[in-house]
C-alpha positions as CSV (number, residue, x, y, z in Angstrom):
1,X,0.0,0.0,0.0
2,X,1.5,3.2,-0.8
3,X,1.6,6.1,1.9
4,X,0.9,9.8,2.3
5,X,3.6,12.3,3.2
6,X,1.4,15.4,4.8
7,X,3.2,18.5,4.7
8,X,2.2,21.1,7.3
9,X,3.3,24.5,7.6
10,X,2.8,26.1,11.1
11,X,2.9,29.5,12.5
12,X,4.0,29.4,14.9
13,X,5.9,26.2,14.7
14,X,5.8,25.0,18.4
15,X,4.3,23.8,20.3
16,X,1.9,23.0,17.7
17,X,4.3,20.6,15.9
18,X,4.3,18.5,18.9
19,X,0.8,18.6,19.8
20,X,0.1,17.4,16.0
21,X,2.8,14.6,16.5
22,X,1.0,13.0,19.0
23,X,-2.6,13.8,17.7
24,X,-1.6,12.3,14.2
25,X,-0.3,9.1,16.0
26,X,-3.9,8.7,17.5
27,X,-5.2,9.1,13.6
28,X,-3.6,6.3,12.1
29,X,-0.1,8.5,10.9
30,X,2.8,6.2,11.7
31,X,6.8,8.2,11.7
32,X,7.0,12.0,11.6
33,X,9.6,14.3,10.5
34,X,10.4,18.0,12.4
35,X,10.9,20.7,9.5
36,X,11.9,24.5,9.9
37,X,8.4,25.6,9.2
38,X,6.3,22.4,10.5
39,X,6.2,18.5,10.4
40,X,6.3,15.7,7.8
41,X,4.2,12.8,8.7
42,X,3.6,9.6,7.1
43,X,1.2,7.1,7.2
44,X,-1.1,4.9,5.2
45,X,-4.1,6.6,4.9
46,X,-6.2,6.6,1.6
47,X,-6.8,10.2,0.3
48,X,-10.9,9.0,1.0
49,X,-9.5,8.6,5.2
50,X,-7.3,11.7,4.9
51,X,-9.7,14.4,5.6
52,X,-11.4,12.5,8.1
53,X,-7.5,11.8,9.8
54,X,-7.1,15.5,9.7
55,X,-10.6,16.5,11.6
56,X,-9.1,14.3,14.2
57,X,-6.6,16.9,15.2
58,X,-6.8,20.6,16.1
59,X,-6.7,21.1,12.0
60,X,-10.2,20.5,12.0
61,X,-10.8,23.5,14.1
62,X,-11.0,27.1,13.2
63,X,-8.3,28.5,15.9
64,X,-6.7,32.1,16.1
65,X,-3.5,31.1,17.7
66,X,-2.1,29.2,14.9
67,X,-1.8,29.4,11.1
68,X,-1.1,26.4,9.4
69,X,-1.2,25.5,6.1
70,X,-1.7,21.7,4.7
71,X,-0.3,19.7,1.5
72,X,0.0,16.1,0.3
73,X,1.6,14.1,-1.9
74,X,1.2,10.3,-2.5
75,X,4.5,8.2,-1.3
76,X,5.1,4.9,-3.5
77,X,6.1,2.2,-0.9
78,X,9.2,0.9,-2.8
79,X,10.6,5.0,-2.0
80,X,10.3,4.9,1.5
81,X,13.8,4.3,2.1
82,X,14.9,6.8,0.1
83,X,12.3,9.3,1.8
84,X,14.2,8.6,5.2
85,X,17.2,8.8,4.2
86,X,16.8,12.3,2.9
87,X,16.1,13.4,6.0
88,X,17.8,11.2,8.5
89,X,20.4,12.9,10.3
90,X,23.0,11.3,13.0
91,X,21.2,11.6,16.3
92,X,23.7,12.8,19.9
93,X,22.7,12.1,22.8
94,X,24.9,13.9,24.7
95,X,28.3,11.9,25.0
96,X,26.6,9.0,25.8
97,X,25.3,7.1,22.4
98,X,25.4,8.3,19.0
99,X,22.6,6.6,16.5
100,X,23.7,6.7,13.4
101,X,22.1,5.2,9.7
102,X,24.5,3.1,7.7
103,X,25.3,5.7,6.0
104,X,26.4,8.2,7.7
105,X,30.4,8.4,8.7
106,X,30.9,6.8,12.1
107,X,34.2,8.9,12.6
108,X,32.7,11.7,14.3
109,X,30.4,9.4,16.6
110,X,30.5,9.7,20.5
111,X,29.6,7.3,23.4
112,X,28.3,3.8,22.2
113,X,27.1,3.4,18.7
114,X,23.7,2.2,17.3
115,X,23.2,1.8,14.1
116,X,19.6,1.8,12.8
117,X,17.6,1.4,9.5
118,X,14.5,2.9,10.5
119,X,12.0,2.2,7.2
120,X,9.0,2.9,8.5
121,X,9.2,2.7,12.1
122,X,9.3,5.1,15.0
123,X,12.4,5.5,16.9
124,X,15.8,6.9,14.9
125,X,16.2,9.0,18.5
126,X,15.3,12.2,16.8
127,X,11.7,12.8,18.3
128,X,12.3,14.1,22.5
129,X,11.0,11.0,23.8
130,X,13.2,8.4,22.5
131,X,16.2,10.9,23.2
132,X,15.0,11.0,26.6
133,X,14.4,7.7,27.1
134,X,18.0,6.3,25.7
135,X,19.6,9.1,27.9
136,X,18.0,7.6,31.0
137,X,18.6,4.0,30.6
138,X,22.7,5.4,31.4
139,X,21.3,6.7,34.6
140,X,20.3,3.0,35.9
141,X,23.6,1.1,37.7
142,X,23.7,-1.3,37.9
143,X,21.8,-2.3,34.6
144,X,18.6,-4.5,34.8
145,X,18.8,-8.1,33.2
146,X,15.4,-8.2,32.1
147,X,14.4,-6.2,29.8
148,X,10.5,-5.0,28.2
149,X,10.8,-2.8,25.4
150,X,6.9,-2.4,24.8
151,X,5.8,-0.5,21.3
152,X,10.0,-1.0,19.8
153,X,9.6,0.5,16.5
154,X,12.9,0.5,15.4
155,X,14.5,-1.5,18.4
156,X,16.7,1.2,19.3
157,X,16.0,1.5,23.2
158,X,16.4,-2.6,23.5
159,X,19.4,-2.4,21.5
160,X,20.9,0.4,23.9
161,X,19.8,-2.0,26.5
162,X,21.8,-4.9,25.6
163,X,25.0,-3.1,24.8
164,X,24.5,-1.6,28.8
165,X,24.2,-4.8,29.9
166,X,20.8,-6.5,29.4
167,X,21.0,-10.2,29.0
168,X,16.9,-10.9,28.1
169,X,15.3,-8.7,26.0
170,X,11.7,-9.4,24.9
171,X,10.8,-6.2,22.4
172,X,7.2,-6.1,21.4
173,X,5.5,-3.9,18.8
174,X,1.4,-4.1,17.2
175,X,3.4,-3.8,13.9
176,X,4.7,-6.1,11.8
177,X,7.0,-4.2,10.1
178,X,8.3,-2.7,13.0
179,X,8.9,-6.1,14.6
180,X,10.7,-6.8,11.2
181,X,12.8,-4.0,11.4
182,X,13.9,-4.9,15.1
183,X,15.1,-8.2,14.2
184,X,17.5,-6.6,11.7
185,X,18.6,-3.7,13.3
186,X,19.5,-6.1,16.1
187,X,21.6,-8.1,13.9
188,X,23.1,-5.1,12.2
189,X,24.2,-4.1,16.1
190,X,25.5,-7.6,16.4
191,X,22.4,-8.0,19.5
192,X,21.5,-11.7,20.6
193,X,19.4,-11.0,23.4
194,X,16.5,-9.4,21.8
195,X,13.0,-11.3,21.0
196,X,11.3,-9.5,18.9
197,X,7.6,-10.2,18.9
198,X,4.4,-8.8,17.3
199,X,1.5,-8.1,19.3
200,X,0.0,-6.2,22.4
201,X,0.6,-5.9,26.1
202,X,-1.3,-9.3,27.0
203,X,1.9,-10.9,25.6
204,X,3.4,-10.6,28.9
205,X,1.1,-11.9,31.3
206,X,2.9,-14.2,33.2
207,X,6.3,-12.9,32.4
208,X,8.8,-10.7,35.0
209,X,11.4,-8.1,34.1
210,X,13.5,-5.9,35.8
211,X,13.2,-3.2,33.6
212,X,10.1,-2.4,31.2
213,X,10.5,0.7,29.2
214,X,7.7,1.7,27.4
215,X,7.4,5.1,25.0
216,X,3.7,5.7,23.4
217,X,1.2,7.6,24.7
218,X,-0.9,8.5,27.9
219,X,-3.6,6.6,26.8
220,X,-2.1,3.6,25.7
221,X,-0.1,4.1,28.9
222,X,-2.7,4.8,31.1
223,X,-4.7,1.3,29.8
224,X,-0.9,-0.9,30.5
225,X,0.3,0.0,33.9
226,X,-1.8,-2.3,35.4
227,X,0.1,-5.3,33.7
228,X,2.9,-3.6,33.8
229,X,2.5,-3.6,37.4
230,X,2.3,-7.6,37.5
231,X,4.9,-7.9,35.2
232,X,7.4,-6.3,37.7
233,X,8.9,-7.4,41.3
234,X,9.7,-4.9,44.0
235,X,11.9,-2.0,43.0
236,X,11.5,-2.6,39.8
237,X,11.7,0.1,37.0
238,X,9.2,1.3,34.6
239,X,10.4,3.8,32.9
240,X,7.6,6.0,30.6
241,X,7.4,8.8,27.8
242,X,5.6,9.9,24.7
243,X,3.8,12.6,26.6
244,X,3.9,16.0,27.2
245,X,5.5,17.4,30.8
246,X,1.5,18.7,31.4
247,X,1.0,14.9,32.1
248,X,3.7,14.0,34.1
249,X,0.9,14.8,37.5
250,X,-2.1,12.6,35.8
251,X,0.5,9.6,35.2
252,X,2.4,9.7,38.6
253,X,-1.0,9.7,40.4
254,X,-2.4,6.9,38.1
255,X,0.4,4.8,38.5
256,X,0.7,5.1,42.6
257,X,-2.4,3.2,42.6
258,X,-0.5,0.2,41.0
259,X,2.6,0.6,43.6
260,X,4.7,3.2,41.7
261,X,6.4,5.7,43.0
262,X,8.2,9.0,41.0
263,X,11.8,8.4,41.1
264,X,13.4,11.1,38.5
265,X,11.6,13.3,35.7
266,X,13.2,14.3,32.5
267,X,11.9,17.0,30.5
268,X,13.1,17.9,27.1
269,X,11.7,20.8,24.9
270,X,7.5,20.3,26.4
271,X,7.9,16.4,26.5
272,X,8.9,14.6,29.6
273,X,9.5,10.7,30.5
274,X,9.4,10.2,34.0
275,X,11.6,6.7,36.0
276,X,8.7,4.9,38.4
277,X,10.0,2.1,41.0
278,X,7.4,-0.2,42.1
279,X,7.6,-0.6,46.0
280,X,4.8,-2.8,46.3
């Protein structure tokens, strides 16, 4: 199936490029890209579901405290690649990992190195939430063994995981292709503790980790916690993000009635991720 690249012009740009990031997610729009004047995002929605998509969002509104203006353009499938790696750049965060596509020159990289072919998944490290969340995982010591990367996209946060010391890895996405993509970038990082697997949060019922990372949205979020609460012992770590720092209060409370308690909260730009320890 081919995909739509929908180009929106803002004014001003933020915060409305975030809030449209998330609210395009929620309409079916799968990897986004952050321009000078707006957002790319991409998805495969039929031009007969695009206008409907857009209503879904604050596009669909007449609003006086942004101007925006909205284009499309049909995306074969076989050009995706091509697409990304337009606009790919190498992604820093800080000194700790650099994450890098295959072709970009490695000699300038700092920290560990993750190299990731994103096609059509979320996760390169460029969005604030996945930067946030790979910074984090260097502020656990000493690293957790088992590992839950739930919604993986590319792979990159369970790949980060292994090379700090992870030794079980169970990374879990609703899309095929993103499981897909996992499995190879994992090979590509020469990874042999990751099991990639398609499907939702009931695949772990019955399982335990140490460490259960997890980068969507509130919603989603909201509706896991309580497995993710079973699917942790005492002090384990959940550690959150794909929201904005306006939610941090609604999730904290939410989650102390599953045994979490607030740990650390990171805030980057107006997103946050925040580091939970269950003490029940």
């Amino acid at each position: 199936m081919n995909y739509i690249e929908l180009h929106i012009k803002l004014q001003p740009v933020q915060p409305f490029n975030e809030i449209l990031v998330v609210q395009l997610a929620d309409a079916g729009f799968e990897s986004f890209v952050d321009t000078e004047d707006g957002i790319l995002a991409y998805g495969q929605i039929t031009e007969t579901s695009l206008e409907r998509a857009i209503n879904e969002t604050f596009l669909g509104e007449t609003r006086d405290d942004v101007q925006f203006t909205i284009e499309h353009q049909i995306i074969e499938h076989q050009n995706w690649n091509a697409v990304w790696e337009s606009d790919f750049e190498p992604v820093y965060v800080e000194e700790l990992v650099s994450i890098l596509a295959p072709f970009h020159e490695k000699s300038t990289a700092k920290g560990l190195i993750v190299e990731i072919q994103p096609q059509m998944s979320f996760g390169t490290g460029h969005h604030q939430t996945t930067w946030m969340m790979s910074k984090a995982l260097f502020d656990i010591q000493p690293f957790p063994k088992k590992v839950l990367d739930m919604g993986t996209g590319t792979g990159v946060l369970a790949i980060i995981a292994e090379k700090l010391g992870a030794t079980s890895i169970l990374a879990i996405d609703i899309e095929d292709w993103s499981v897909e993509n996992t499995v190879e970038n994992a090979q590509r990082n020469n990874c042999s503790s990751i099991d990639s697997k398609c499907g939702d949060v009931d695949l772990i019922h019955g399982l335990k980790f140490d460490l259960i990372l997890a980068n969507i949205n509130k919603n989603v979020l909201k509706a896991h916690i309580p497995s993710y609460a079973q699917a942790l012992d005492n002090k384990g770590i959940l550690l959150l993000s794909g929201f904005f720092d306006s939610d941090v209060d609604e999730l904290v409370t939410f989650a102390q009635q599953y045994g979490f308690e607030k740990e650390h909260v990171y805030q980057k730009d107006n997103w946050a991720a925040i580091k939970l320890v269950r003490n029940k």
